[in-house]
N, C-alpha and C positions, 0 to 999 in steps of 0.2 A: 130193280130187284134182281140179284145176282139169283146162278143157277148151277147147281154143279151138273155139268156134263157128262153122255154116257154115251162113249163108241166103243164098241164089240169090246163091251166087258170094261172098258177102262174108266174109273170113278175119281172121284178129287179132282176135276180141271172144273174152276169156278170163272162163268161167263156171265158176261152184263152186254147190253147192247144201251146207246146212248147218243143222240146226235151232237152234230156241231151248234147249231139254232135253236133257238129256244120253238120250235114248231110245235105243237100237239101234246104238251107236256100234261103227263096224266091219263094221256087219252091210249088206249087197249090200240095193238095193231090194227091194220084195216082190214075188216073180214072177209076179204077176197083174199089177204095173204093168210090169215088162220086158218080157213075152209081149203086152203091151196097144202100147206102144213099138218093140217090134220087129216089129210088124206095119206101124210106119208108117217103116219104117229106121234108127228110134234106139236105137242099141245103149247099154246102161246096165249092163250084168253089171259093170264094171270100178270104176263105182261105190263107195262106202262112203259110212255114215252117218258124220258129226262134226259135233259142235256150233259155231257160232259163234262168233270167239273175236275179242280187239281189233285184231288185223292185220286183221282182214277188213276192220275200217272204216277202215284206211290203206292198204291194197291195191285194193278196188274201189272206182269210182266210183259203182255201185248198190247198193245193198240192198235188195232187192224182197221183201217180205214176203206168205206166203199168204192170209193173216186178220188181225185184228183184234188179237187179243192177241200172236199173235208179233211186230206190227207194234208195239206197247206194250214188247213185252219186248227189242227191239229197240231203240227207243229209250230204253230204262230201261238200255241198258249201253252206250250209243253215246258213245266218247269225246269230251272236249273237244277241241276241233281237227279234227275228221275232216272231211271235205270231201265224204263220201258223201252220197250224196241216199239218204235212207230211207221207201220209198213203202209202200203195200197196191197190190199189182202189179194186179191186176185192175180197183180202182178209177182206177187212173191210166191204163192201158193196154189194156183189155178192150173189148171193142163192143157188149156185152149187159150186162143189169141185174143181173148176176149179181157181186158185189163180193168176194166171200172163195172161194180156192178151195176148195170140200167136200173130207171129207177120207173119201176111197174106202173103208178099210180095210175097216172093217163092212158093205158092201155086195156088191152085185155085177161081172161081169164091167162091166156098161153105166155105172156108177161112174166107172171108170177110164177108159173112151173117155171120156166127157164130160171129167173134166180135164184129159185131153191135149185136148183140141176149145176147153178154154177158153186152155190155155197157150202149145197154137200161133197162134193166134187173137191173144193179147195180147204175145206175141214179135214176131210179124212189125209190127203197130202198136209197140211198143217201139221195133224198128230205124229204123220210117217216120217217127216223131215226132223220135226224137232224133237224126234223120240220120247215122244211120249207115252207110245205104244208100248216100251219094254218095261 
């Protein structure tokens, strides 16, 4: 389920999140990252997992990948023709040496703030770079 995003004031940027593996499909974020998220106002209950699929790369103009291999496996299915730009989000857009976002699951509560610290982090650089801001 797409969502249109809202940074200081700016509306019309429609985002989806979506893996590479068919993992958890259906199933609502894990509520250590909602509770994590909605601490900082971002409500995500309405959420669901689904996998990436060939419209995503004729519908978005980004596809931002967390890591290395979904960023491989991403473009091991990325149509002929698509006009998506298919990055490693963090290495494009992040402000720290940090390049793949870790994947919290097996950790702690401080796991999950840290991804969210790198996502808003490389969001807000995201909008700045590709002006979308103006």
């Amino acid at each position: 389920m797409a969502s249109t995003l809202k940074i200081k004031g700016i509306e019309g940027i429609e985002v989806d999140s979506a893996g590479t593996a068919a993992y958890h499909i259906g199933n609502p974020p894990d509520p250590r990252s909602q509770s994590a998220a909605k601490a900082r106002g971002i409500e995500m209950s309405h959420l669901r997992a689904r996998q990436v699929s060939t419209s995503d790369f004729l519908e978005f103009d980004y596809i931002l990948a967390m890591d290395a291999q979904n960023l491989q496996d991403l473009l091991d299915v990325k149509p002929n023709g698509s006009k998506a730009k298919v990055e490693l989000f963090l290495d494009q857009y992040g402000t720290t040496n940090v390049k793949e976002v870790p994947d919290p699951y097996y950790g702690g509560e401080a796991g999950f703030e840290f991804v969210l610290d790198l996502l808003e982090d490389a969001c807000q650089h995201f909008v700045e770079r590709e002006g979308l801001g103006k």
